[in-house]
N, C-alpha and C positions, 0 to 999 in steps of 0.2 A: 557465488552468491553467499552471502552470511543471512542465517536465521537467527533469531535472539530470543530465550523464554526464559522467565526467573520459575527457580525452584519455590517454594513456599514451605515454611519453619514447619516441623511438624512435632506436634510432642508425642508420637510413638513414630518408628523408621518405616511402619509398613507401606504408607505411602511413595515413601522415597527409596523403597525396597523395587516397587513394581518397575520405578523409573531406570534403578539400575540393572535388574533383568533384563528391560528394554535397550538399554546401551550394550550390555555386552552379549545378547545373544547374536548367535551368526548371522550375517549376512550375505557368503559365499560357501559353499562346500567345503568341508575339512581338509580337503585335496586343493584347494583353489587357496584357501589362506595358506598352507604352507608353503604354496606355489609358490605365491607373492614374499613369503619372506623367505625363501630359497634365493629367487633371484638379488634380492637388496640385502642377498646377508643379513639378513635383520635381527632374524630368533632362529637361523636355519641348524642352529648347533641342537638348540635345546629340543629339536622338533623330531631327529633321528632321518633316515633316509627312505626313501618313496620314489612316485613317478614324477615327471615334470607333466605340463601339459602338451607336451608333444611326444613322450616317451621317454624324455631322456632320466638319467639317476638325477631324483632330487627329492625331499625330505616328505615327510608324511605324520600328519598331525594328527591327535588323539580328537575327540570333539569335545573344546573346552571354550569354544565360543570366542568370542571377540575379548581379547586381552586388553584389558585398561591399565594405560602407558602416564604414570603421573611424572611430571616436569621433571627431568634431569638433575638441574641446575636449581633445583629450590634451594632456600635459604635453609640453610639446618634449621633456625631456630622456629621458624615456620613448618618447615615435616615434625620437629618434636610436637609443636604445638595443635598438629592435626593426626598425632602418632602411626604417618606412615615411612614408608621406607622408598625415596625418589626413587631406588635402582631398582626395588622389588617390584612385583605385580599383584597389588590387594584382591583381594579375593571381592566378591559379591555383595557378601556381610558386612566387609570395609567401605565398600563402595557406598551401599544404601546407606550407614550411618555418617556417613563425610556429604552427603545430601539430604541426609535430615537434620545436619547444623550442630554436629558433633564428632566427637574423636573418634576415628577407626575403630576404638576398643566399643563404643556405645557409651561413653564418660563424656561429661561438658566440656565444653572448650573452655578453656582459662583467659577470658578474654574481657574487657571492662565491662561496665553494669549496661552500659545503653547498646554495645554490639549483641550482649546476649539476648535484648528483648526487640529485637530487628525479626521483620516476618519474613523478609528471604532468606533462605542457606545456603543458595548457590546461583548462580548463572548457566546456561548453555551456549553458548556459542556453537554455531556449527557450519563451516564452513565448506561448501561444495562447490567443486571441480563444475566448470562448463562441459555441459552434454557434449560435445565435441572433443573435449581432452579425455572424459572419461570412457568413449567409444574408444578413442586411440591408444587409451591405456588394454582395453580389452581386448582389442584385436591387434595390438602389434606384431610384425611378423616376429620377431627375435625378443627372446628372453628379455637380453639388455635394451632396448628400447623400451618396453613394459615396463623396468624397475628406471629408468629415465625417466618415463613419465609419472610412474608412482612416485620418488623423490621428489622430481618438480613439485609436488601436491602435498610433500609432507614438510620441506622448505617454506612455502608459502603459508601454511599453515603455522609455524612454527616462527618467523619475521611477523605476521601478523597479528599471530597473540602476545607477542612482546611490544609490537606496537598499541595495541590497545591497552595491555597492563599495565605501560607508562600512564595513562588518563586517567583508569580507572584506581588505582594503586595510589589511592589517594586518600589519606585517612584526616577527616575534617575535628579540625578541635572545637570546642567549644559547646554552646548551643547552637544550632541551625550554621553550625560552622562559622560563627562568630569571631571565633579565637583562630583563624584562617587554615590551613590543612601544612601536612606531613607527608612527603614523599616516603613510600615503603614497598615490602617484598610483597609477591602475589604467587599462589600456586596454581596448579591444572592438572587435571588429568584428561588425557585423551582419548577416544573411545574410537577406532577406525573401525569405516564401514563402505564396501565394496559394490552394495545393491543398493536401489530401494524399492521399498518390497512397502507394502500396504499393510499399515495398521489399526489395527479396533482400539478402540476406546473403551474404557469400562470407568463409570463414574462410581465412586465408593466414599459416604457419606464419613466424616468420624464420629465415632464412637460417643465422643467426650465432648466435643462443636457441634456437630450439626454440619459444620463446614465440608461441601461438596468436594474432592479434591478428583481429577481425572489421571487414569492411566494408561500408559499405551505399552498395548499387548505388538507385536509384530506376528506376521503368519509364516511363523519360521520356513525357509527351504524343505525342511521332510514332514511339516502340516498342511502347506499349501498346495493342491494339485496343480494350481494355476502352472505350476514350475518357476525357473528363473525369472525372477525382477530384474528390472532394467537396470544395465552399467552403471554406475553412480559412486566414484569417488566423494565420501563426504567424512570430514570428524567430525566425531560430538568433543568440546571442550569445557567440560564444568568445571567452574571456577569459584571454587568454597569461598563463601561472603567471608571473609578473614586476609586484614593486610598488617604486615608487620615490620614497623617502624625502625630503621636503625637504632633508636632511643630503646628500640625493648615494646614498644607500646604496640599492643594487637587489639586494630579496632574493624571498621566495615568500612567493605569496598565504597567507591564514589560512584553512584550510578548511573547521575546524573548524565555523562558524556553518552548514556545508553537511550538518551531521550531523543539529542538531536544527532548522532554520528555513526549510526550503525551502517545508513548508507558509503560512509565514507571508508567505515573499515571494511567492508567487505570491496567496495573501488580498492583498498591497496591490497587486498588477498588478490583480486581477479590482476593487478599490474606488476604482485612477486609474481605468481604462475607464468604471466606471458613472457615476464623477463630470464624467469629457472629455465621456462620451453626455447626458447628463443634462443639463448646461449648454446644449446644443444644439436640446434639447427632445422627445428620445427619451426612454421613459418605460424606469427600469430597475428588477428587482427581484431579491431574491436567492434562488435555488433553495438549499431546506433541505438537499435530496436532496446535492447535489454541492458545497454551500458555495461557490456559480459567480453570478455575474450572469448573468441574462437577460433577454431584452424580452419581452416581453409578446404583441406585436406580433407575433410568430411563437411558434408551437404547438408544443408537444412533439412531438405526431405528425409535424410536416410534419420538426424537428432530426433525426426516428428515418429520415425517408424520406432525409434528405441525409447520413446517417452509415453505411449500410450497404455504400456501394458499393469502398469501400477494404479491399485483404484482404491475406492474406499474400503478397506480394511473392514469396516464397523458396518458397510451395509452389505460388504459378503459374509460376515456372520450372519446378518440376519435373513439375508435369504437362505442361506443354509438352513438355519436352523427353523424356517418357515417349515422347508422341502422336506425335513424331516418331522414337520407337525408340534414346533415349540415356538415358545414365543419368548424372543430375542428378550423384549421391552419388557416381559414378566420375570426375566432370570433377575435370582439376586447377584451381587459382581461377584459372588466367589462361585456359583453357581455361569455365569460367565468366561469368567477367568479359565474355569474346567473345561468347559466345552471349547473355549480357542485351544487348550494344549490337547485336547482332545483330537483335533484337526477340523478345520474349518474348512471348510470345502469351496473354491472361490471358482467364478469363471473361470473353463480351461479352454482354452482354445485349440490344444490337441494333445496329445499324449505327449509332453514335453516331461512330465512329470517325474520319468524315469532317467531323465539325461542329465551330466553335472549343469551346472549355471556357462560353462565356457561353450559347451555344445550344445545348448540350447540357443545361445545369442548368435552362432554360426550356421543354426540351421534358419535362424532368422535372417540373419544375411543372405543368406539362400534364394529364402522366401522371397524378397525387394530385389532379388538381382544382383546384390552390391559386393564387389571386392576389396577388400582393402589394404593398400600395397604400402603400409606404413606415412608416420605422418613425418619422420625425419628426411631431410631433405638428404640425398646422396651427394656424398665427395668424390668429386672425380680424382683421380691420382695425379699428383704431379699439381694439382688446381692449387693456387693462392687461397690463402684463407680470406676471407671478405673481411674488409676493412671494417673498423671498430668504430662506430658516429664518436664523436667526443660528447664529453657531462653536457658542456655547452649549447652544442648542438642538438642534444635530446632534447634540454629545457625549455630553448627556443620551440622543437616540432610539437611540444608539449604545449607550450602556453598557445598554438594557433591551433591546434585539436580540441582545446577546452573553449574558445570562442566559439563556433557553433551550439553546442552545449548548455555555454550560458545566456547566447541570445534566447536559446528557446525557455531558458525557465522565469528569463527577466520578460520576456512577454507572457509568461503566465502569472505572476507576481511580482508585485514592484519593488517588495524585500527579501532577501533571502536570510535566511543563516551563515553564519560563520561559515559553519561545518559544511554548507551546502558547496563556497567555493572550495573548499578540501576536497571535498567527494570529487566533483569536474574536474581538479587535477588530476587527482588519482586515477580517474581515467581514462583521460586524456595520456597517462602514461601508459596505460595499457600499450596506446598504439605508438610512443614515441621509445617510451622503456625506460625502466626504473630501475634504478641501482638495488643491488638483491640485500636484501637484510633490514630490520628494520631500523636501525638509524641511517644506513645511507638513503632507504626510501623515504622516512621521515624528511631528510632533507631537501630532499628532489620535491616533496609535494612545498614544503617551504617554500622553496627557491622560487617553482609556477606563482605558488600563489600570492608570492612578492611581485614580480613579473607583471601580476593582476595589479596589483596596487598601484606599483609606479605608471603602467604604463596604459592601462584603462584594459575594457571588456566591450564586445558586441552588442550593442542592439538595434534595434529596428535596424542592422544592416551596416550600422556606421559605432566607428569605436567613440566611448565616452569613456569620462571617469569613476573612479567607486569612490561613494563616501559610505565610510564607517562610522557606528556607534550601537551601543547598549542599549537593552530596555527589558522592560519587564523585570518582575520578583527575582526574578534567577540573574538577572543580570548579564543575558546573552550577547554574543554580539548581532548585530544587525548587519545588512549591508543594502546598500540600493544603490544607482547612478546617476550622473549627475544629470542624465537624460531625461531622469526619472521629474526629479525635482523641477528642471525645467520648463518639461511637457506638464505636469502638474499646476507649476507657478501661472505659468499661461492658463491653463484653464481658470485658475483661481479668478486672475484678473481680467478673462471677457465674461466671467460670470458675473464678477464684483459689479461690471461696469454696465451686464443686461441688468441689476434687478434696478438700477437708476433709471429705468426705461419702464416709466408708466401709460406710454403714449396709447394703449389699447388696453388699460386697465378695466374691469369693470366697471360700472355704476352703482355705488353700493343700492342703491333703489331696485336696480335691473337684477342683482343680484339676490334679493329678498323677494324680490316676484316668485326667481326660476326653485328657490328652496319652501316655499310655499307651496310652490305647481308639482312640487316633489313628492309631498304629502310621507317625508320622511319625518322623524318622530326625536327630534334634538334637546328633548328637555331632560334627559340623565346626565350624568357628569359623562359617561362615555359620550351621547352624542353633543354634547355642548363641548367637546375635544374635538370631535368633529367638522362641528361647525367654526369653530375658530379656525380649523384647516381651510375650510371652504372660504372664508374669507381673507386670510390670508393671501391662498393662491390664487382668488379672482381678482383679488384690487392692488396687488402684488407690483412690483416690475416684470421684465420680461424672461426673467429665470426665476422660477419659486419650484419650492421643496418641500414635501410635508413627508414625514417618517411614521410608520404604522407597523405595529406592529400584528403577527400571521393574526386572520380571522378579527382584524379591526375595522371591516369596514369599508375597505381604500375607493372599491369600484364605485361602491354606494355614494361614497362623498362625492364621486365626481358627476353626479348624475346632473344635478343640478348648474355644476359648471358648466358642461358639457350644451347644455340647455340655453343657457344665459350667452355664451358665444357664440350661440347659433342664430340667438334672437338679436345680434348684435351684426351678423352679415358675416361674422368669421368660418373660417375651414376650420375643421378640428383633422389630426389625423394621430392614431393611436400607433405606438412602435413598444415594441420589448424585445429582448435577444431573440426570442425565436417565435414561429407565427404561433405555434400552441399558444401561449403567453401572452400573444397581441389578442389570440379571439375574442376572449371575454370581455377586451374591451368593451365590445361594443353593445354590452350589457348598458353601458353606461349611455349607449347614443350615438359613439362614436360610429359613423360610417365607415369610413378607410382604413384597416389596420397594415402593418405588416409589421417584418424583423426590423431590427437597426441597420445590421449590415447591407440587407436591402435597400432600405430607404437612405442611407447614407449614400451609397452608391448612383439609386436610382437620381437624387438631388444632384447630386456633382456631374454626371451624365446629362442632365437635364431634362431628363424623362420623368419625374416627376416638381411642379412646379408647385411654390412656396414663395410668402409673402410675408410681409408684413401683418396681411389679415389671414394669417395661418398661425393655428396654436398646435403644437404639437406634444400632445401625452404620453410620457414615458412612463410604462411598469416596470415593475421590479426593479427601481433604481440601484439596488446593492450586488445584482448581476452584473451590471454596465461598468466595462473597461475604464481605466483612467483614460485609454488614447482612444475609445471612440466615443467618451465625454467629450475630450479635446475637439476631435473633427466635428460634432455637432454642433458646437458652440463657434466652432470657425463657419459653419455655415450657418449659422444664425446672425454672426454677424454681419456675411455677406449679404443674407435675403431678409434680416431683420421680423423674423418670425419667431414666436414668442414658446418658451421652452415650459412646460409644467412636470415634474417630476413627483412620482411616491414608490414607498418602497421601505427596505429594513435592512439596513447594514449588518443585522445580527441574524436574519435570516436562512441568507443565500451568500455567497461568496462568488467575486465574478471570476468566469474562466480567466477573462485576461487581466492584464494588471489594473492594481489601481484601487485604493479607499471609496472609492465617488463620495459615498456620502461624507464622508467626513469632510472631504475636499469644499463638496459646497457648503459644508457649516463652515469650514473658517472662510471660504467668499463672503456670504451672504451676514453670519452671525447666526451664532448659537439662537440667538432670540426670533431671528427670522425664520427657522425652521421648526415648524410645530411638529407638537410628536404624540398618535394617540395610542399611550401605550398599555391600555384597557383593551378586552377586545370580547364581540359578541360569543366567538366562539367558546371560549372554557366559560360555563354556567354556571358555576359556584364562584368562591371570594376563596377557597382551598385551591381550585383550581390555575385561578389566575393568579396565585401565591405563587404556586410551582411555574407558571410559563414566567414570570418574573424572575426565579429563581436563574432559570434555564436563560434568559435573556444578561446574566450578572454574570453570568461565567461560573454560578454555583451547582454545579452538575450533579456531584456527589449527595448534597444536602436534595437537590431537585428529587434523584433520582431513587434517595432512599421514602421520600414522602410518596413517589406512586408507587414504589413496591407494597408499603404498607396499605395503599389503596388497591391492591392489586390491578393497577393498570404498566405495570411496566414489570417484567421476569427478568433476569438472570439465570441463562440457561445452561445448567450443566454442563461439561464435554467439552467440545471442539467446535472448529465453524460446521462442520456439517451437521454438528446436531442444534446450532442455533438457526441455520437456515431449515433445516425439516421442520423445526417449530413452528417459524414464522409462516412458511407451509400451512401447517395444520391449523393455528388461530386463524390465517386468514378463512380455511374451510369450516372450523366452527362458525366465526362470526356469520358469514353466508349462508350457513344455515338454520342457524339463531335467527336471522332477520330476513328466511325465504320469505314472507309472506310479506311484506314490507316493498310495494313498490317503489317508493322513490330510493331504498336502501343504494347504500355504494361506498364501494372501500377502496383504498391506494394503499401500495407499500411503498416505503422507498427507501433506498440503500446509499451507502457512502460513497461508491464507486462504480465502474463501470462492469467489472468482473463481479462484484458482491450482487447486482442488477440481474447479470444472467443468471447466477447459482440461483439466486431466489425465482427466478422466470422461469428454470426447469422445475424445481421441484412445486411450483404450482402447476405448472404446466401435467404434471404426475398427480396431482391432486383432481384437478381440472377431467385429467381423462379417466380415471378413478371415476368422479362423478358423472360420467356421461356426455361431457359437455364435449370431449374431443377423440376426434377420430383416430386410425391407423397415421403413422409418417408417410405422406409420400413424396416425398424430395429433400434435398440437399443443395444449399444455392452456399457461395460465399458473401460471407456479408463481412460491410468495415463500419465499424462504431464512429463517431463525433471527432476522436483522438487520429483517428487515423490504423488501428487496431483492426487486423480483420481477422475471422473466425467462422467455420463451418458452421450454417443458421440451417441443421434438422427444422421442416413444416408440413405440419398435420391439418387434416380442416376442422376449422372451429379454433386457430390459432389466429395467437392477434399480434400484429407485430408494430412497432414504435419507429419512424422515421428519425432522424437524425439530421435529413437536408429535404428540400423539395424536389418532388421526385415526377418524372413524366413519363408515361409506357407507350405503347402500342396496345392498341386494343382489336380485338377479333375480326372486326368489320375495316381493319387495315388502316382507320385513324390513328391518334396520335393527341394525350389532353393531360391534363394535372393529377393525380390521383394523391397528393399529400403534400405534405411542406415539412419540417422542422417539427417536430412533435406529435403529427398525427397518427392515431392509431388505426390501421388498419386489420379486418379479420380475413383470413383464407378461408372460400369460399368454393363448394364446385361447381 
């Protein structure tokens, strides 16, 4: 797995002081690092003699923390120009100032006018070992297997940040890089870390800005009682914002490849690993689940037992410092800061406290039962070495490992990134194997993803073509297939050819009756937006489409349609992705709702029947797939029942592939599609400035106009202190507006994990205020994705379906209890 965080320019080092503290304090016992570099030879000179971890003579280390290892191989003129010394080891002092964007000494960097007024000064990279390698690095039986699997880890790491420092290492001339870029030298220094271990946060304002900057404390090995953190092979690699030109010229990194490719660098860290373990004769294979190498060799269950025990750092400070009658959220951060090095006292689960970190993880072995007999595979004597695949035949098992892969991401979007088919090479090599280093893995992802070109990709099951091209400001590449385009084109053209199908159009008379009988209120420019939808879509052909934007309206409009097809002898039937989404229809009148995939299904089955004097309303038009556009319009043509569409391309994004809307503006015509892009909900002409904003792609300009109305924050810290926020306003607002019966508030998050964090820590809120009881159960639950997760329920818990669901019920029947978005509460 690779992490990615930019450092931030600081004009005093204190900030990027705390961040180097954080890199180089320990993360294994002073006995445990010299362990580790006894056996790899690494520093076992400079370290003097000691015990091994099994008794045997081997070296013993002062406690000097984790030693930051800067790049061998730098460019001299690059170490002058960051004045450190590649074979030496910078101290603390060096470090914080080479991450606050200056010379080891604390002197500027000599570098042109536009790189010194750049607001980042470094990179992180951090690249971590799969939980399965890093268990086998911990418990290998023999020394040299241990330092086998730590090289594997420090190889891969070190292939991978040369593959990336070719991208980034890219110094642009000009304005906005006009004058086109310079290939140049790039530094690192490397920070190895053996655990991970939970850390606090401490937000610390500057002085001279105002600007918020966070720091992360770790709860070192002899302040944590918790004891040993979990095995965790990981480097940190900061990467000083400084590339230097063979021409002489030192300007800043390209960061740009940090936008769309980080998934792809860390696919080639995870396919050196399996190829360094692999050579060795560790057996490796690639988890579909996480797109990760794993060994075999060790169980998911035993990963799940060595991943739990690292937690949030910052709210075991604060329970601590409750338990002892302080208040966490009143310390100032230096008054913070003291009390973590003071010892922070985190859940202990048992007297572990007192044992190194290697005897602690073996008495957790203990604990789960588990043995572990090494993860290298044994040679028999006299045994043939196992024959060598050729380049050839890797690329081949590679390019058919990356088709599943990208069937599944071309049915979730109908374009990808460049970088996206790089990424699927890469790990698709994990399971076939990659050439170790980084130009022959650079090759090998080439070579796939040539492979991919010439010879097409998977989807819906059947291989097609790729077509390639550019778009947007940055001038990306693009890519989609030729399936894409097809299934698309076809839609375009039975669309084109319903909206010539006025045969059950309205009456424009019938239709002024049912907006009459509506007693809706159309004389503002927004409902006269309105009303041009509503006519539109009533006297239309047999696909119409009206785009609206959130809180404009859409259901309202359709009331009267809804009314007027009724009064005309037709079915109406409402459909959206999921029945949550179909309910409201029937706000409008409509009687019948359901999902699409339902009613798609239930139609071609013929259980449910459909006609020509059937209209059917689709919500959320900018959720709906391009392919289950497609099959709706192929059964429209069949049963010749007339389509009405609304909805906002800029809204909602659909799981599965596919533009829709735009698809039916170039059918129908820009002009055919009306758009009302006014809406009832924001009550001001301020207001609906910013959703305008926010609808243009102008985020930053949106986003600084509600801070200054204080409707929108910028939260300090980390996710967990932006999720406790969102927490805590949702319980102001609630009790801001207890006496407020119709009151009612949603949150909603980007993801399906961003969804639970905020679900727990309301759920902590929630029983705080009374509203929820004691846990009593643990069921496994699977999300929409297919993602399953321990679902802890308490009563007075409310929980959100995902499919439609049927139980048993006490009296020994058997009935519906939800659909696809229903919320249900646990009850006794």
């Amino acid at each position: 797995m690779l992490t990615f965080r930019k450092g931030a320019a600081s004009s005093t080092p204190g900030g990027a002081r705390a961040m180097a503290d954080h890199l180089m304090e320990e993360t294994l016992s002073p006995e445990a690092v010299a362990m580790g570099d006894y056996y790899t030879r690494n520093r076992a000179a400079e370290l003097g003699a000691g015990p091994g971890p099994d008794g045997e003579a081997g070296p013993e280390a002062p406690r000097q923390g984790t030693r930051p290892q800067p790049r061998r191989d730098m460019h001299p003129g690059l170490a002058a120009a960051l004045g450190i010394e590649p074979h030496g080891v910078p101290t603390v002092e060096q470090v914080s100032q080479i991450l606050a964007g200056r010379r080891a000494d604390g002197s500027e960097l000599a570098t042109n006018e536009a790189a010194t007024t750049r607001s980042v000064s470094y990179i992180d990279l951090c690249f971590s070992a799969p939980k399965s390698v890093s268990l086998a690095w911990a418990f290998a039986p023999t020394g040299a297997e241990r330092a086998t699997i730590l090289q594997a880890h420090r190889d891969a790491v070190d292939a991978s940040l040369r593959y990336v420092a070719r991208e980034i290492g890219q110094v642009r001339r000009g304005k906005a890089g006009s004058g086109g870029s310079e290939a140049g030298h790039v530094a690192w220094i490397g920070f190895e870390h053996f655990t991970a271990r939970a850390t606090a946060e401490v937000k610390r304002p500057d002085p001279k800005t105002g600007k918020v900057t966070t720091e992360l404390h770790t709860l070192r090995p002899d302040r944590d009682p918790s004891g040993a953190g979990d095995p965790q092979l990981h480097t940190h690699c900061a990467v000083p914002n400084l590339v230097l030109t063979d021409g002489g010229h030192l300007g800043a990194l390209d960061l740009s490849p940090t936008r769309t490719r980080i998934h792809e660098f860390g696919a080639f860290y995870q396919a050196q690993i399996a190829a360094n373990l692999r050579r060795t004769g560790v057996a490796v294979e690639l988890e579909e689940r996480t797109g990760m190498a794993r060994l075999p060799a060790i169980s998911e269950a035993v990963c799940e037992a060595f991943s739990k025990r690292t937690r949030d750092g910052t709210e075991a400070a604060r329970e601590e410092a409750a338990r002892r009658g302080l208040d966490w959220n009143g310390m100032t951060p230096d008054m913070q800061v003291a009390f973590l090095k003071g010892g922070t006292k985190a859940a202990r689960k048992n007297k572990e406290d007192d044992l190194s970190d290697f005897a602690a993880w073996r008495g957790q072995a203990v604990a789960i039962g588990w043995e572990h007999r090494g993860a290298v595979a044994p040679q028999r004597e006299g045994a043939e070495a196992p024959q060598q695949q050729s380049r050839a035949a890797r690329l081949e098992a590679a390019y058919e490992a990356a088709l599943p892969l990208l069937d599944a991401q071309f049915s979730r979007t109908s374009v990808l990134n460049g970088a996206d088919l790089r990424a699927a090479a890469a790990r698709a090599l994990i399971t076939a194997g990659m050439t170790p280093g980084a130009e022959g893995g650079r090759a090998d992802v080439d070579a796939v993803t040539k492979t991919m070109r010439e010879r097409g990709v998977r989807q819906d099951g059947q291989l097609t073509g790729l077509v390639w091209g550019r778009d947007g400001e940055r001038d990306e590449v693009k890519v989609t297939t030729a399936l894409h385009l097809a299934q698309e084109g076809e839609a375009v053209a039975l669309a084109k050819a319903a909206a010539l199908d006025r045969s059950r159009a309205l009456p424009p008379a019938a239709l002024a009756a049912a907006v009459e009988r509506s007693g809706l209120d159309f004389g503002d420019e927004h409902g006269k937006a309105q009303h041009a939808a509503i006519v539109r879509l009533g006297t239309g052909g047999a696909v119409g489409v009206a785009v609206g934007v959130a809180g404009s309206g859409k259901t309202a409009l359709l009331r009267p349609l809804v009314d007027a097809w009724q009064g005309q002898g037709d079915q109406v039937i409402g459909v959206a992705i999921a029945w949550r989404q179909a309910e409201p229809l029937k706000e409008a009148g409509i009687g019948s709702v359901a999902a699409l995939t339902g009613f798609l299904h239930g139609v071609a089955a013929g259980r449910i029947s459909v006609g020509p004097r059937t209209v059917v309303v689709v919500d959320e038009l900018g959720q709906v797939g391009a392919r289950q556009m497609l099959d709706l319009l192929r059964l429209r043509q069949e049963h010749g029942f007339r389509i009405v569409a609304v909805g906002d391309d800029k809204q909602c994004q659909g799981i599965e592939a596919g533009p829709v809307v735009n698809l039916m503006r170039r059918a129908l015509g820009p002009e055919a599609v009306p758009e009302i892009l006014t809406t009832r909900r924001q009550r001001t002409e301020r207001e609906r400035a910013i959703a305008g904003l926010f609808r243009d792609g102008k985020a930053a300009q949106a986003l600084a106009m509600k801070q200054a109305d204080g409707t929108a924050e910028a939260v300090p810290g980390g996710y967990d202190d932006a999720v406790r926020r969102v927490a805590e306003l949702w319980r102001q607002r609630r009790e801001a507006n207890a006496g407020d019966a119709g009151f009612s508030i949603s949150v909603t998050a980007p993801t399906n994990a961003d969804a639970r964090a905020v679900a727990l820590a309301l759920r902590e809120e929630r029983r705080a205020m009374g509203e929820l009881g004691a846990d009593v159960l643990s069921v496994r639950a699977t999300d929409q994705a297919g993602a399953t997760y321990n679902l802890t329920l308490a009563l007075g818990d409310r929980v959100r379906l995902f499919d439609r669901l049927n139980a048993k019920f006490l009296d020994g029947g058997r009935g519906n209890i939800g659909n696809n978005g229903s919320v249900l509460e646990v009850r006794d």
